[in-house]
C-alpha positions in Angstrom: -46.8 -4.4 89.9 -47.7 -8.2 89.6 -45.7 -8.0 86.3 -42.5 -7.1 88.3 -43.5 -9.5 91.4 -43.8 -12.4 88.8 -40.8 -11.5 86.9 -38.4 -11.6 89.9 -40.0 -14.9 91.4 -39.5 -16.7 87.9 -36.0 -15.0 87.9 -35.0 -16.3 91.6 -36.8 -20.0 90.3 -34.6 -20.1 86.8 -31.6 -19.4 88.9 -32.1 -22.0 91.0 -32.4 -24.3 88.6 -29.2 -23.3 86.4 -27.7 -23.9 90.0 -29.0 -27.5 90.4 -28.8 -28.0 86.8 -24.8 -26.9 87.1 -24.2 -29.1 90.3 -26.3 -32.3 88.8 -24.4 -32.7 85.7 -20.6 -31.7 87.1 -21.4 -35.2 89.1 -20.4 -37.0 85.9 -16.8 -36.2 86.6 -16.9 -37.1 89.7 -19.5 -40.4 90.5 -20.9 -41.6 87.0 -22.8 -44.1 89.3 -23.9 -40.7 91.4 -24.8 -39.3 88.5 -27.0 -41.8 87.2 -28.8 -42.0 90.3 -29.5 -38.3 90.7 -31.0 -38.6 86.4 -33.0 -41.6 88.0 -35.1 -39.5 90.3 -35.6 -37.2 87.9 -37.7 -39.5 85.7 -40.4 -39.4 88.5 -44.1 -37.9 88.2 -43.0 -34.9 90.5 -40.1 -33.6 88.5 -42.3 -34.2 85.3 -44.2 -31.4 86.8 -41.2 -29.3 88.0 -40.1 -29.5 84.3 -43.6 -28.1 83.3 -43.6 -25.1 86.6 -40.1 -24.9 84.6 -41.2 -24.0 81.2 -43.8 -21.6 82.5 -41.8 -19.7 84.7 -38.9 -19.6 81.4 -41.6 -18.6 79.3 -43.4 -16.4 81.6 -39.8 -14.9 82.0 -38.6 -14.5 78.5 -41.7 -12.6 77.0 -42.2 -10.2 79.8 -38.6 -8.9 79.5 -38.8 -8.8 75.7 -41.2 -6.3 77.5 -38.8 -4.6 79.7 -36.7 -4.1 76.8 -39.7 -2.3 74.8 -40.7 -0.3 77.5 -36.6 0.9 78.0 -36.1 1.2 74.9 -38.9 2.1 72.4 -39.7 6.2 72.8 -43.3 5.4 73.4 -43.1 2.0 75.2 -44.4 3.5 78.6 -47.5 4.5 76.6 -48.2 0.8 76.0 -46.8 -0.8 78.6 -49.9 -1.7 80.4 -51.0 -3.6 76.4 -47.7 -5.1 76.3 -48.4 -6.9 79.4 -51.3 -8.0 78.4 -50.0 -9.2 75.1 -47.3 -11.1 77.3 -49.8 -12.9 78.9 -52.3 -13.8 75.8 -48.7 -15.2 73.8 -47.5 -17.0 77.4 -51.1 -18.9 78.0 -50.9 -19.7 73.9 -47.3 -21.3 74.5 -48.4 -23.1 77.6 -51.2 -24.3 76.3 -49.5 -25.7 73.3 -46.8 -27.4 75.5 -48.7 -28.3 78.7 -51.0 -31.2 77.4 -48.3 -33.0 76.0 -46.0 -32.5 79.1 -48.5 -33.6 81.2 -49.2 -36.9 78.8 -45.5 -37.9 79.1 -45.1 -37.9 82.5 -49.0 -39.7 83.3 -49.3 -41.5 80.1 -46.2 -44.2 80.2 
C-alpha cells in the first residue's frame, strides 16, 4: 500500500512541477526582465531544497514504476513484487545518498 500511496504523491508533486516549470520559462517570451526575476528567487536556500525533495520524489518515482512495469508485465512479477519494492527502495536511498550531500553542499556551501 505505501508503495502506491508514495507513487501517486510523487506523481501529483512531479506534475506540479512540469506545471511551474512550463509557466516559469514561457515568461521569457513574454517579460525577459520577469523572467529573470522569477530564476532569481530560485537561487535561494529554500528552492535548493525543493530541487533536492525534487530529485527524490523523480527518483523515488522512476524506480518504483520500472516496478509496476515488472509486476504487469513479467509472468511471475506478482511473486516478487513485495522484493521488488524493497529493491526499489535499497537502489533509491543508494541514488539519494550519492546526490544529496553534494546538493546540500551547493546550496549551504557558497
Amino acid at each position: 500500500m505505501w508503495s502506491w500511496v508514495l507513487h501517486r504523491i510523487t506523481g501529483v508533486a512531479i506534475y506540479f512541477f512540469l506545471l511551474v516549470h512550463i509557466l516559469d520559462t514561457s515568461l521569457v517570451r513574454l517579460s525577459p526582465e520577469a523572467y529573470n526575476a522569477v530564476i532569481g528567487t530560485y537561487k535561494t536556500p529554500i528552492m535548493g531544497l525543493g530541487e533536492l525533495a525534487l530529485v527524490i520524489a523523480i527518483g523515488y518515482h522512476a524506480l518504483n514504476g520500472l516496478r509496476i512495469i515488472l509486476i504487469d508485465f513479467w509472468s511471475v512479477g506478482t511473486r516478487y513484487q513485495k522484493l521488488m519494492w524493497y529493491i526499489v527502495l535499497i537502489l533509491w536511498v543508494i541514488l539519494i545518498a550519492g546526490f544529496a550531500p553534494r546538493q546540500l553542499m551547493h546550496v549551504f556551501g557558497s
